[in-house]
C-alpha positions as CSV (number, residue, x, y, z in Angstrom):
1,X,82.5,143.9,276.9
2,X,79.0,142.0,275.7
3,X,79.1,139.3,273.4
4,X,76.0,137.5,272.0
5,X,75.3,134.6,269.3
6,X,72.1,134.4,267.0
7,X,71.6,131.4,264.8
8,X,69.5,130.8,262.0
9,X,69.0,126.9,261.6
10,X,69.1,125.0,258.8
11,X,70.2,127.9,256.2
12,X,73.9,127.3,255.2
13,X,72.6,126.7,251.2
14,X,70.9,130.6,251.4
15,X,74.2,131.9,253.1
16,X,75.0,134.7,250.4
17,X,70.8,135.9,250.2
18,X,71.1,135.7,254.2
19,X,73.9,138.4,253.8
20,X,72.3,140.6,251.3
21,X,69.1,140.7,252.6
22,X,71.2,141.9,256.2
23,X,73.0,144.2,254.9
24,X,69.8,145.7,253.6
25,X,68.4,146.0,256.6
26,X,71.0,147.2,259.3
27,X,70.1,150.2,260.4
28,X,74.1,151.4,261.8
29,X,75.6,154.1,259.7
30,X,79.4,153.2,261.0
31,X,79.5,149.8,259.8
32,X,82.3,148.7,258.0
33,X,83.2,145.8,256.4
34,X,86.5,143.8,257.2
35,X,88.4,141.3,255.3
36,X,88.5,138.4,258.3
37,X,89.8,134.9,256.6
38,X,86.3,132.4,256.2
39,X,84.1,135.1,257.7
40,X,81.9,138.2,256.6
41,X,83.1,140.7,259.2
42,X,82.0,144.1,260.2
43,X,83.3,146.8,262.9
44,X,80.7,149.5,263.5
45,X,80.6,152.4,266.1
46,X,77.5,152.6,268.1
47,X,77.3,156.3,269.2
48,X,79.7,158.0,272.1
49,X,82.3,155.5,274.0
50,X,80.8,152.6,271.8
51,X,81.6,150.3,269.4
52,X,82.1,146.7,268.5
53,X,82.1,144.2,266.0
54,X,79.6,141.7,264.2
55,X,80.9,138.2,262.2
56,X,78.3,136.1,260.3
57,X,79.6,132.3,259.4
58,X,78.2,129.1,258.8
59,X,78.5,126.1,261.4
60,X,77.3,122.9,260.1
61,X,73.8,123.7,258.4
62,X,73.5,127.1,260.4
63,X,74.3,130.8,260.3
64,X,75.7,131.9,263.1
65,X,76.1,135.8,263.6
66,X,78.5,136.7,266.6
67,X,78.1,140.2,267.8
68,X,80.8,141.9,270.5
69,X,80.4,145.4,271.8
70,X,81.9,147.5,274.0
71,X,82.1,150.9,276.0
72,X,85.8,152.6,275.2
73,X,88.3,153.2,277.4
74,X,87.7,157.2,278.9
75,X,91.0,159.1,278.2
76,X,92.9,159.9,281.5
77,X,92.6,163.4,280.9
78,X,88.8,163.3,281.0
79,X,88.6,160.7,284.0
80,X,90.8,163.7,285.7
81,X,89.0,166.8,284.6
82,X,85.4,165.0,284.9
83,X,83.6,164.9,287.9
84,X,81.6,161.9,289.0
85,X,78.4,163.2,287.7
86,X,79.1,163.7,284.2
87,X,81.0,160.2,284.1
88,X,77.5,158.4,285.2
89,X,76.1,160.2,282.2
90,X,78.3,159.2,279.8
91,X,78.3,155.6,281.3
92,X,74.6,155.8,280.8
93,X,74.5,157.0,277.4
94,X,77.0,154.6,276.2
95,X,74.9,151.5,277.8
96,X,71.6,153.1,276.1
97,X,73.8,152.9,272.3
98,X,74.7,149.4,273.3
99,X,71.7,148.2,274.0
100,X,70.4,149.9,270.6
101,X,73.2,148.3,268.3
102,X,72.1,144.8,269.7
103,X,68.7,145.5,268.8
104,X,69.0,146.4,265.8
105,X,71.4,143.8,265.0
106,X,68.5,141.5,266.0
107,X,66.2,142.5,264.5
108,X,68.2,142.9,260.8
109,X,69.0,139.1,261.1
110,X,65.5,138.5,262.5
111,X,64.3,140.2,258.9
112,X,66.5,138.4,256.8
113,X,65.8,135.0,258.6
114,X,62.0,135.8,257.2
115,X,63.1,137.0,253.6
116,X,64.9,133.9,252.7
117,X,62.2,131.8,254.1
118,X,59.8,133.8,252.3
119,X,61.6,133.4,249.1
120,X,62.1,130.1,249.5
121,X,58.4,129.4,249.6
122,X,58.0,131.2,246.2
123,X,58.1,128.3,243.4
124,X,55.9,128.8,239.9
125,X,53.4,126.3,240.1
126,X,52.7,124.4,237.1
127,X,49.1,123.4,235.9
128,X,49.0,120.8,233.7
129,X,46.9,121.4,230.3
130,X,44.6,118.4,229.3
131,X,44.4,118.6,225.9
132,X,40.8,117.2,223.9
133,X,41.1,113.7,222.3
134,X,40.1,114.3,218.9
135,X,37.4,111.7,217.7
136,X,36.0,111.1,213.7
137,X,33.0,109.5,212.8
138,X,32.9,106.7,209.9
139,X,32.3,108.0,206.0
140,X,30.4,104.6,205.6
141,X,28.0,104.1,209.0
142,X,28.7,107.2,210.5
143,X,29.5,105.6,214.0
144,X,32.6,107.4,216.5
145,X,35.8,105.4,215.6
146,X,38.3,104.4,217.5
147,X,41.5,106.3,218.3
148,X,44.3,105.5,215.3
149,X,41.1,103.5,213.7
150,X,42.7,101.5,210.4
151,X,39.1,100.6,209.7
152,X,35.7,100.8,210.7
153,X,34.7,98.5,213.6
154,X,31.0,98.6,212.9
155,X,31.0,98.2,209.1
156,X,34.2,97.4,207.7
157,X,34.8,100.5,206.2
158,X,38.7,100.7,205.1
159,X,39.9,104.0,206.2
160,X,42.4,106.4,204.0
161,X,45.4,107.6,206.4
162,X,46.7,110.9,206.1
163,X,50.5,110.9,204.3
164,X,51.7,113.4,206.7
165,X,50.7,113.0,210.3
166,X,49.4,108.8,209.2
167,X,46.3,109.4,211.0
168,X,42.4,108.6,209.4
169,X,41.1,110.7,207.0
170,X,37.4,111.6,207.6
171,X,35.3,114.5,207.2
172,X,38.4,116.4,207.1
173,X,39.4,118.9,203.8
174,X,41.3,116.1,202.3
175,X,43.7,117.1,199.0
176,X,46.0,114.4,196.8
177,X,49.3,114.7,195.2
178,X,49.0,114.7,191.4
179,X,51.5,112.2,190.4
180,X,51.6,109.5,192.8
181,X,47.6,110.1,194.3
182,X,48.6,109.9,197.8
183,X,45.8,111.5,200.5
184,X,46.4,114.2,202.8
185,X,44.8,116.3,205.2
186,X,45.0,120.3,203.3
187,X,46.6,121.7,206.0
188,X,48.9,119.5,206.5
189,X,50.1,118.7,203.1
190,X,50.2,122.5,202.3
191,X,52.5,123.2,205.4
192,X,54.6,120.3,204.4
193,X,55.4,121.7,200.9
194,X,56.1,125.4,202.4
195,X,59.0,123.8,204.4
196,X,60.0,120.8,202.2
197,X,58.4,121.7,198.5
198,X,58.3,118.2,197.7
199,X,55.2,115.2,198.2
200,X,55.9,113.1,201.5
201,X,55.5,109.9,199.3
202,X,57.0,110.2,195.8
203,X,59.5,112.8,196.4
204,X,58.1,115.2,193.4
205,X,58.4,118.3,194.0
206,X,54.8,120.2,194.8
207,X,53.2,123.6,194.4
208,X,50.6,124.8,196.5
209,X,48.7,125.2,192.6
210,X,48.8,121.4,191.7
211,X,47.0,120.0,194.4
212,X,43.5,119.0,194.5
């Protein structure tokens, strides 16, 4: 009987992708799964006189895979019956399936190893949006005012503030409410009174009509 042992370090958290991705890619037609207590456990046949079995648990922060094969036992009749030269044969063809399962065990954890690392890698990368600052000029002097300006740095000018979003009115479309004369930017007063049908200020309720 062989046995061998194949860790993949630091992989415990990616245990149940390790297993699917595995199971994907083992190539042996006879394997079978068995219910072993704190294991995923297989039994497989490897072609004439072979077989063995393959466990994959974690240890720690690994996954361990522990893989056991085996030539049968040749019935008594056959060691009888068959002559030395065709039990060589059989010896040799059972070695050759052995040495196949282990490969190919190999290589399907060698494959999964690379899939979880792969996937691991694959995060969405955000890229942050930088958004324009808006700027207004001054209705009196014309200069660039400040951000959330309440008047005119340059020449005094008292600036109008919108009712909905409280920012300065400038060379925006600018509309008022008819009862209590408040100032808004249109599209913002407009949207306001599709949703709440009423002025921001005075509570009267507006129509998109009355305002000027």
């Amino acid at each position: 009987m062989a046995e061998f042992e194949i860790v993949v370090p630091n992989s415990a958290d990616r245990y149940d992708e390790f297993l699917e991705f595995f199971e994907r890619q083992i190539k042996i037609s006879s394997l079978k799964r068995v219910a072993r207590l704190g294991r995923a456990s297989w039994d497989f046949s490897g072609g004439f006189l072979s077989k063995g079995s393959l466990q994959v648990y974690l240890r720690g922060n690994n996954i361990c895979c522990r893989v056991s094969t085996e030539i049968e036992a040749f019935p008594i009749v056959i060691v009888i019956i068959l002559n030395l030269l065709i039990g060589l044969i059989f010896l040799v063809i059972a070695l050759s399936n052995q040495k196949k399962m282990e490969r190919e065990i190999r290589t399907a954890v060698e494959s999964a190893r690379t899939q979880i690392l792969i996937s691991a890698t694959k995060k969405p990368v955000k890229i942050p949006v930088v958004e324009e600052e808006k700027t207004m000029d001054c209705p009196g002097c014309g200069e660039t005012l400040p951000k959330d300006a309440n008047f005119c740095p340059h020449c005094g000018f008292q600036l109008e503030k919108c009712m909905v979003c409280n920012l300065p009115l400038g060379g925006d479309k600018i509309i008022r409410c008819p009862y209590c004369s408040g100032l808004a930017h249109r599209d913002h007063l407009l949207e306001y009174i599709k949703v709440k049908g009423k002025c921001p200020i005075c509570g009267k309720k507006l129509k998109k009509d009355e305002l000027v």
